[in-house]
C-alpha positions in Angstrom: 41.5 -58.3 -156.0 40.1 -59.3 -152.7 40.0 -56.0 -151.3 38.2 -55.2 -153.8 35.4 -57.5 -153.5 35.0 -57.2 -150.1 34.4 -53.2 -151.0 31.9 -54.2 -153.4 30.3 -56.4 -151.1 29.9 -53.9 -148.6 28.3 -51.4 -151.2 26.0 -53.5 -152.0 25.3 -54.4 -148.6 24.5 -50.7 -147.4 22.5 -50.4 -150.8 20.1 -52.6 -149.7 19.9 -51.9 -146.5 19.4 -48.2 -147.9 16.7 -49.5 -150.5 14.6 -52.1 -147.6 14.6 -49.1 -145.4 13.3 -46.6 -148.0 10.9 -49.4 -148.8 9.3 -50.3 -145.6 8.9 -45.5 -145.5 7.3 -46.1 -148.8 5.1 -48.5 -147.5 4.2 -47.4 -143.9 3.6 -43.6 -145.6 0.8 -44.9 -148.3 -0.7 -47.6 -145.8 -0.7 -44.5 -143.6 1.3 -46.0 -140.9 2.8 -44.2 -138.2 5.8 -45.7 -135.6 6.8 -44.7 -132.6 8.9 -46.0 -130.5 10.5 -44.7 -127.0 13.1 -45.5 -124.5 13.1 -47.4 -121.2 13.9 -44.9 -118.8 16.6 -46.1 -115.7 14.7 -44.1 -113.6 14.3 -46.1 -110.1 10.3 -45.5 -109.4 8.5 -46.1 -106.6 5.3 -48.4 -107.3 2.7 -50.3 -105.3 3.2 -53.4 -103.9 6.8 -54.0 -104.8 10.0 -52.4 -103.3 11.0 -51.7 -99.6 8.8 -52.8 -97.0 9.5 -50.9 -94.0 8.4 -51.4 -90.4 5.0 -49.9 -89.8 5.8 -48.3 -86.9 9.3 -47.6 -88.3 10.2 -43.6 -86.8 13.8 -42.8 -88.7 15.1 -41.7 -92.0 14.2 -44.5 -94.8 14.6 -44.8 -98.2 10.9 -44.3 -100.1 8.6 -46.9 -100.2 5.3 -48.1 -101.1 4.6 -51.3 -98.6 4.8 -51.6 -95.0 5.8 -54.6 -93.0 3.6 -55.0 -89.7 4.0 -58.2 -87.3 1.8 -59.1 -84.5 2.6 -61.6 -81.9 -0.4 -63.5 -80.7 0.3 -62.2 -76.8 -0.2 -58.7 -78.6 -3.1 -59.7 -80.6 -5.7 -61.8 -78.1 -4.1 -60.8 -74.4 -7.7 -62.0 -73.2 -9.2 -64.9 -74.4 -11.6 -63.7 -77.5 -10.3 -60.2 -76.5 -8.8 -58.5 -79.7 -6.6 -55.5 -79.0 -7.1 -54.4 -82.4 -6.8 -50.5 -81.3 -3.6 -51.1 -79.9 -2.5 -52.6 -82.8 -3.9 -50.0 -85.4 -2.6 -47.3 -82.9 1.5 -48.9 -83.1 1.6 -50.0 -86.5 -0.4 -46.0 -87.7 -2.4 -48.5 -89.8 -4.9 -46.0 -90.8 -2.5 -43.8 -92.1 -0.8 -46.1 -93.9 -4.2 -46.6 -95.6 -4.8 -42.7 -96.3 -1.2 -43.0 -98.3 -2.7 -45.5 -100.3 0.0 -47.9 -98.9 0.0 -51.9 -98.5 0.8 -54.1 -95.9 3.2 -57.3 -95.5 1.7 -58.9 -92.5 2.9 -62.2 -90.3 1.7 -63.4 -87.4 4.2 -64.9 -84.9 3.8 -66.9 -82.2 7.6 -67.3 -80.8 10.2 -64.0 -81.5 13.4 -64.6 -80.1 14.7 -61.7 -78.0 17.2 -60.5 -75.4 15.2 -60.8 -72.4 13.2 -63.9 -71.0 9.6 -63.6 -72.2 6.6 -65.4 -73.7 4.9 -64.3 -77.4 1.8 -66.5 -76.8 -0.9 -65.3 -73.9 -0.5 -66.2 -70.6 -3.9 -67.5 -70.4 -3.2 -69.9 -73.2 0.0 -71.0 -71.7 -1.9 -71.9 -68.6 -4.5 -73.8 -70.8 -1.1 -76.2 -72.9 2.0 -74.7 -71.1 4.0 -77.6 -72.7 6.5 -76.1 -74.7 10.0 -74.8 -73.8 11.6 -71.7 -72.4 14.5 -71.0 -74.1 17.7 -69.1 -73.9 19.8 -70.2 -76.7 21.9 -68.3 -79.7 19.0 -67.3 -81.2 17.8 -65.2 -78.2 15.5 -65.9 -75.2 11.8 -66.9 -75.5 9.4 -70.0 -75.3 8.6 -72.4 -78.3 5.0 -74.0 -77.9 4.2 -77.0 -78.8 2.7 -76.8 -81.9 1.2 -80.6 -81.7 -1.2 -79.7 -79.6 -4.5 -79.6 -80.2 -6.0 -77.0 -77.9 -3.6 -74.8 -79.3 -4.5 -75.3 -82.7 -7.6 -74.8 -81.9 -7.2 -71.5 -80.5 -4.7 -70.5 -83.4 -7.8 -70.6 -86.2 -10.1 -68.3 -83.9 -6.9 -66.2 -83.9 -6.6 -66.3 -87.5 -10.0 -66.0 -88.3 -10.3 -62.7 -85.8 -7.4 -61.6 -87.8 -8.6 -61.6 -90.9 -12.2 -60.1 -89.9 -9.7 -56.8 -89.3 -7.4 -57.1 -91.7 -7.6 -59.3 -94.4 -11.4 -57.2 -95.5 -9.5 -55.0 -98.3 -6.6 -55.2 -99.8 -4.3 -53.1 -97.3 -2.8 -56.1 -96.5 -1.5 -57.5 -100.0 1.1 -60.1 -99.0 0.7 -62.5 -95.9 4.0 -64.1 -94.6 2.6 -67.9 -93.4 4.1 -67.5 -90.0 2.5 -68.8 -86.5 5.3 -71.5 -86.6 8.7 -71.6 -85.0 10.8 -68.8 -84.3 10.2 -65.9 -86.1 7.7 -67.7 -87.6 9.8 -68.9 -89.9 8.7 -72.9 -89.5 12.3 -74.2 -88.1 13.3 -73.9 -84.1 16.7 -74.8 -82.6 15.5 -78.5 -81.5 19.3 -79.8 -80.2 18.0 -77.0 -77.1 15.2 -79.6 -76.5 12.6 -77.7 -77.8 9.5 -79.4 -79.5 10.2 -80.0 -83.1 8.0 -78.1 -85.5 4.8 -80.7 -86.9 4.5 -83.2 -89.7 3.3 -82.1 -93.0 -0.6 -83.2 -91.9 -0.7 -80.7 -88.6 1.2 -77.9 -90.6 -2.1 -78.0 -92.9 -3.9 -77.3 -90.0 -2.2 -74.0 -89.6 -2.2 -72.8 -93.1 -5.7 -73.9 -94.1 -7.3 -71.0 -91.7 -5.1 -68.1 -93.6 -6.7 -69.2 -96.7 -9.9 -68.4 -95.5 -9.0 -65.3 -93.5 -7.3 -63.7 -96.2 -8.7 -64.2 -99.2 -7.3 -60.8 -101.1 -4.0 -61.8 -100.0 -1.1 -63.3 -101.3 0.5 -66.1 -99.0 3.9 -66.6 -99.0 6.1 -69.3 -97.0 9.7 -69.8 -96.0 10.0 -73.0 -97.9 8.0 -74.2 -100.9 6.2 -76.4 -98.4 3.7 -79.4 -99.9 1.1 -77.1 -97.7 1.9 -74.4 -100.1 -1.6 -73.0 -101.3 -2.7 -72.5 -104.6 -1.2 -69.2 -105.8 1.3 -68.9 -102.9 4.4 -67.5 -102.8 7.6 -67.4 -100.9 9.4 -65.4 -98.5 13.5 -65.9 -97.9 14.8 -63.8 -94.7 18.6 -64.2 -95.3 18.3 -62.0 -98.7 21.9 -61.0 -99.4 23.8 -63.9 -98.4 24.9 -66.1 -100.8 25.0 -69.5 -99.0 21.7 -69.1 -97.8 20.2 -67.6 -100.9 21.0 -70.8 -103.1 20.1 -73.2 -100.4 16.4 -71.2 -101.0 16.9 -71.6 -104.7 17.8 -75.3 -104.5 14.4 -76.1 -102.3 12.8 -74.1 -105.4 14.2 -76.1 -108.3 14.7 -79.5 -106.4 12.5 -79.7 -103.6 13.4 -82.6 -101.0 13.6 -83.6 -97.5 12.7 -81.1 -94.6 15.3 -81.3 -92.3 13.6 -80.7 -89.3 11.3 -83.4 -89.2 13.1 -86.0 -91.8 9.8 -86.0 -94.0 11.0 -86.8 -97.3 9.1 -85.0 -100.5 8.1 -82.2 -97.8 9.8 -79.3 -99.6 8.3 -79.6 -103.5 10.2 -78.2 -106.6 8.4 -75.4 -108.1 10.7 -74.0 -110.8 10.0 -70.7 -112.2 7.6 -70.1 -109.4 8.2 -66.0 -109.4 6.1 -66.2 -113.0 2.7 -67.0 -111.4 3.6 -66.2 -107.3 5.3 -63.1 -105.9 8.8 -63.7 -103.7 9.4 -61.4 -100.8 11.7 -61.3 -97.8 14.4 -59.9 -96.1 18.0 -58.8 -96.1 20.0 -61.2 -93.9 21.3 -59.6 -90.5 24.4 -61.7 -90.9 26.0 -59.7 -92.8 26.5 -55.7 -92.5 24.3 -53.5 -94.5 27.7 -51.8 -95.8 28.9 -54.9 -97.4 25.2 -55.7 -98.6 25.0 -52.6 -100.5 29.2 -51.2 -100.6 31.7 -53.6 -100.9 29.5 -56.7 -102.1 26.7 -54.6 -103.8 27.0 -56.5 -107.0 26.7 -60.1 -105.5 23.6 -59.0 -103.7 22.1 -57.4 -107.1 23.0 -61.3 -108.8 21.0 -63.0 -105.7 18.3 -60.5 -106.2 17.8 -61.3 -109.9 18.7 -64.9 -109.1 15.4 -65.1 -107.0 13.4 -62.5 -108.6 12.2 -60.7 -105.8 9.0 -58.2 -105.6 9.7 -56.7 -102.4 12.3 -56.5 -99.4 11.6 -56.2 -95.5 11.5 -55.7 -93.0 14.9 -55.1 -92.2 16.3 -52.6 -95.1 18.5 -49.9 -95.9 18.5 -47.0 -93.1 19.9 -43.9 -94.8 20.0 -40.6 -92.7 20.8 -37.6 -95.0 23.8 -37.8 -97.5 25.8 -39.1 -95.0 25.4 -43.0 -96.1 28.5 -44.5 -98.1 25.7 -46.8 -99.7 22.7 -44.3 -100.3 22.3 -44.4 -104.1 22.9 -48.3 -103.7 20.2 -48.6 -101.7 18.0 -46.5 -104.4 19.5 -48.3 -107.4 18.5 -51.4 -106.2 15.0 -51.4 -106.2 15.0 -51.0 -110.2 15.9 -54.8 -109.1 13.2 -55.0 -107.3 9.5 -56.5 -108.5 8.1 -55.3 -111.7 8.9 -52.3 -114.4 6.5 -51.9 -117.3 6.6 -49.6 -120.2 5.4 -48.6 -123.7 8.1 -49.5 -126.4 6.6 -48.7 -129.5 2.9 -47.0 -130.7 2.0 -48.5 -134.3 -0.9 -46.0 -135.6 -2.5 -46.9 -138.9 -5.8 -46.1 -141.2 -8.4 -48.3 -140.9 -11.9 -46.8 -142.8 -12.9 -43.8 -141.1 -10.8 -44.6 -138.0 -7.1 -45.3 -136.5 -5.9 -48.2 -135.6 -3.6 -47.9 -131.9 -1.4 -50.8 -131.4 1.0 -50.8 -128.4 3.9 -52.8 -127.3 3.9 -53.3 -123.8 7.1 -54.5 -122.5 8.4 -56.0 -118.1 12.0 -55.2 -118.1 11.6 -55.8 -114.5 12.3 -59.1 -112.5 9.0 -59.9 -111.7 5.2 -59.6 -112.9 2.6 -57.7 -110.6 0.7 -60.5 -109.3 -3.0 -58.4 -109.1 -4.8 -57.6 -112.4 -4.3 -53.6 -112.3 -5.8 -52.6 -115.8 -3.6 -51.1 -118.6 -5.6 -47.9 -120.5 -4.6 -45.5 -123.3 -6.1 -42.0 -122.7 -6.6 -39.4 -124.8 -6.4 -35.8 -123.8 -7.6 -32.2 -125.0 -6.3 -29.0 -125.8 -7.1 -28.1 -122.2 -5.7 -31.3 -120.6 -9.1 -33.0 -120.1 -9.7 -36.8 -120.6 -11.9 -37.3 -123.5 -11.5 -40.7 -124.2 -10.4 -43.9 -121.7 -9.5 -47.1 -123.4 -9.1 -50.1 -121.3 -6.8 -52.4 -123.4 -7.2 -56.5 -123.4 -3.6 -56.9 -121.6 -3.0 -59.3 -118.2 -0.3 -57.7 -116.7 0.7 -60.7 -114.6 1.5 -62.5 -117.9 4.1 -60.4 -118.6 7.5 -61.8 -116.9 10.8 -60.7 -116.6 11.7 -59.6 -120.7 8.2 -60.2 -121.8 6.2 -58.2 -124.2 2.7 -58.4 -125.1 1.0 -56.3 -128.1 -2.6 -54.8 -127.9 -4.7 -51.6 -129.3 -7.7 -50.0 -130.1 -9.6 -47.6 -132.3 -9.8 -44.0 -132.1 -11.5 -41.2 -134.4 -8.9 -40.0 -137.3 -9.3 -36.1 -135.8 -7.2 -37.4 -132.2 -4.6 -38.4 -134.7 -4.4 -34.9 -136.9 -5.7 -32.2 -134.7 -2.2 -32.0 -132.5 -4.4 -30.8 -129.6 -5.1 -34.0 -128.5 -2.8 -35.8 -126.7 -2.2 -40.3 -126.4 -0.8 -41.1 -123.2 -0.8 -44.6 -121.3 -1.2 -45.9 -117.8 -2.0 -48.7 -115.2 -5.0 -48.5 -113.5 -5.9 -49.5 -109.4 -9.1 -51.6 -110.2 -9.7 -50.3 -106.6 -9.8 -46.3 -107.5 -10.3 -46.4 -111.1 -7.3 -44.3 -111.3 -3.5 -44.9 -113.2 -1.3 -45.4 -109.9 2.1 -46.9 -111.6 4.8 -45.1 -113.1 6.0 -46.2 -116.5 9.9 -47.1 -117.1 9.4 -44.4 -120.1 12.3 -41.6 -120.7 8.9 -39.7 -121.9 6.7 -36.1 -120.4 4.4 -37.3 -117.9 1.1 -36.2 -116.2 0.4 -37.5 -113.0 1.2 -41.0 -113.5 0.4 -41.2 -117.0 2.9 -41.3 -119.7 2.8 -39.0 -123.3 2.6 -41.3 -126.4 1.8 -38.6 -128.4 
């Protein structure tokens, strides 16, 4: 008896699912409603401002990438005082082809890069003029920490910054700005058991962040720690990207805050939960640990850090594939769909309205992060001869759409580019810069250029 309930109950189940569903055709066919909806594609794309950052001057076999990672020591920058080798620079780091690709830049400034020979990353004629930091040979490398109390040298460090920015920090080639100037690799920590002067209190480390703000005011700024100097709208940066100690040490500053341990100011590092859904995260992959474990061995563990920290791009130091030969190659591909942002169309609503059509479009991030610039979302209409007759730039903000958000939006377009199949609907994300759609869609859907069929 109660098989045969359960039976009926599952008739009448299907009925009615059977019955809603020929409802809601019913419905949508007289209200003359149209849906259509498409799938995300698991294509990995290659889009601005997110992905692999590679060395500018970098000369081997890479994996693609949109971004370019350029640093410049001060001794490279200003090797005369209020001299600006900006040639060289442009020259080593191909900076105007970079530009002609339509590339963009990670830039950081460092005063102190450990290496394998003794040497000094400031000028000599501003070591002559303070000259009371350290030379060092420790486990980091050999090099000289300055001392970054001092005031001359602070003082010299804005005219370096502002002389920067006058070259680079005009348009928006350079997109993301690594805070560096102090400590080794710029990073804001040096080895101070060596006797090397510890870096500044919170009120001097202003002083050094305050002239970036200025210089670079297209930029993001990102820091190694979620610093109380932290600007408005800045980001962060974590440099041991893989390794799983490190990584949730970074996430713990990021949810908890607390004391910096290299000066003992308490409240110095600030919480700032969630801080990927307003500020872009870069870095990185640690050189502790082999790229082969990174992206063999231990790939998944490094694809849970990545989506633990919500990344938008990696570099400098990444993934060096020559040929087919690399036991890691379509690791280090598959990754970046971990990587930054991927938006996509997942469903086109069309329905009557008068003497027009109605567009709605769900726009969907199944990407980690949100693109932090307002690049403008359009729906474009096509001809017979694959000419754009109508543009529609649709009332979406892009960098309010997070990891799993989805945000609805349409317009109105003449009932003949809905009947006449000639014309075609397709969508895209414009460059405010060019006026042109220059991000692939995640869409398993035809596309022209970098615009996606809807229709």
């Amino acid at each position: 008896m109660a098989r045969k309930i359960k039976i009926v109950i599952i008739i009448l189940a299907v009925v009615v699912v059977v019955v809603v569903g020929a409802a809601i055709v019913f419905f949508n066919f007289f209200a003359g409603k149209n849906v259509t909806t498409y799938k995300e594609s698991s294509e990995v794309l290659i889009n601005p401002l997110i992905g692999y950052a590679v060395n500018a001057d970098e000369e081997a076999d890479i994996v693609l990438s949109s971004l370019v990672y350029i640093d410049i020591t001060w001794a490279e920058l200003e090797p005369e005082e209020g001299v600006y080798d900006f040639d060289t620079i442009a020259s080593e780091n191909r900076i105007e082809e970079w530009k002609s690709e339509g590339k963009h830049a990670v830039l950081r400034f460092i005063c102190d890069y450990p290496g394998s020979e003794s040497h000094r990353d400031i000028p000599d004629w501003l070591y002559e003029m303070t000259g009371d930091g350290v030379d060092y040979d420790i486990e980091y490398g050999k090099g000289y920490s300055p001392d970054y109390n001092n005031e001359t040298f602070i003082k010299y460090h804005e005219k370096a910054i502002r002389a920067l920015g006058s070259y680079l920090g005009q348009d928006s080639f350079v997109s993301y700005v690594q805070l560096g100037s102090l400590g080794h690799w710029g990073e804001w920590h040096v080895y101070y058991p060596a006797g090397i002067p510890r870096i500044p209190d919170s009120e001097v480390r202003l002083k050094y962040v305050e002239p970036y703000i200025a210089a670079f005011p297209n930029a993001r700024l990102l820091m190694r720690r979620p610093f109380a100097e932290l600007p408005t709208g800045g980001g962060l940066y974590n440099d041991m990207t893989g390794a799983e100690a490190d990584t949730y040490s970074f996430l713990d500053w990021i949810n908890n805050g607390g004391v910096y341990e290299q000066t003992g100011e308490s409240g110095a590092i600030k919480a700032c939960a969630d801080i990927w859904d307003s500020a872009p995260i870069g870095g990185e992959f640690t050189s502790s640990i082999a790229m082969s474990e990174l992206l063999d061995t231990e790939y998944d563990r490094t694809i849970e850090l990545l989506d633990a920290t919500h990344m938008s791009f990696i570099g400098p130091k990444v993934p060096v594939v020559y040929g087919d030969e690399s036991d890691y190659k379509e690791n280090a591909y598959d990754l970046l769909s971990h990587v930054g942002y991927r938006y996509y169309v997942s469903q086109m609503e069309i329905s009557k309205s008068g003497t027009l059509r109605n567009v709605r479009l769900t726009w969907v991030n199944s990407g980690v992060a949100p693109i932090y610039w307002d690049w403008q979302p359009c729906m474009y209409i096509t001809n017979a001869n694959n000419e754009v007759v109508e543009r529609y730039a649709l009332d979406i903000n892009l960098t309010e759409i997070g990891q799993g958000d989805s945000i609805i939006s349409g317009c109105s377009v003449k009932e003949e580019y809905v009947t006449d199949d000639s014309y075609k609907f397709w969508a895209g994300i414009e460059n405010p810069e060019t006026g042109e759609p220059e991000i692939y869609l995640a869409m398993d859907t035809v596309r022209s250029g970098k615009m996606s069929k809807l229709k």
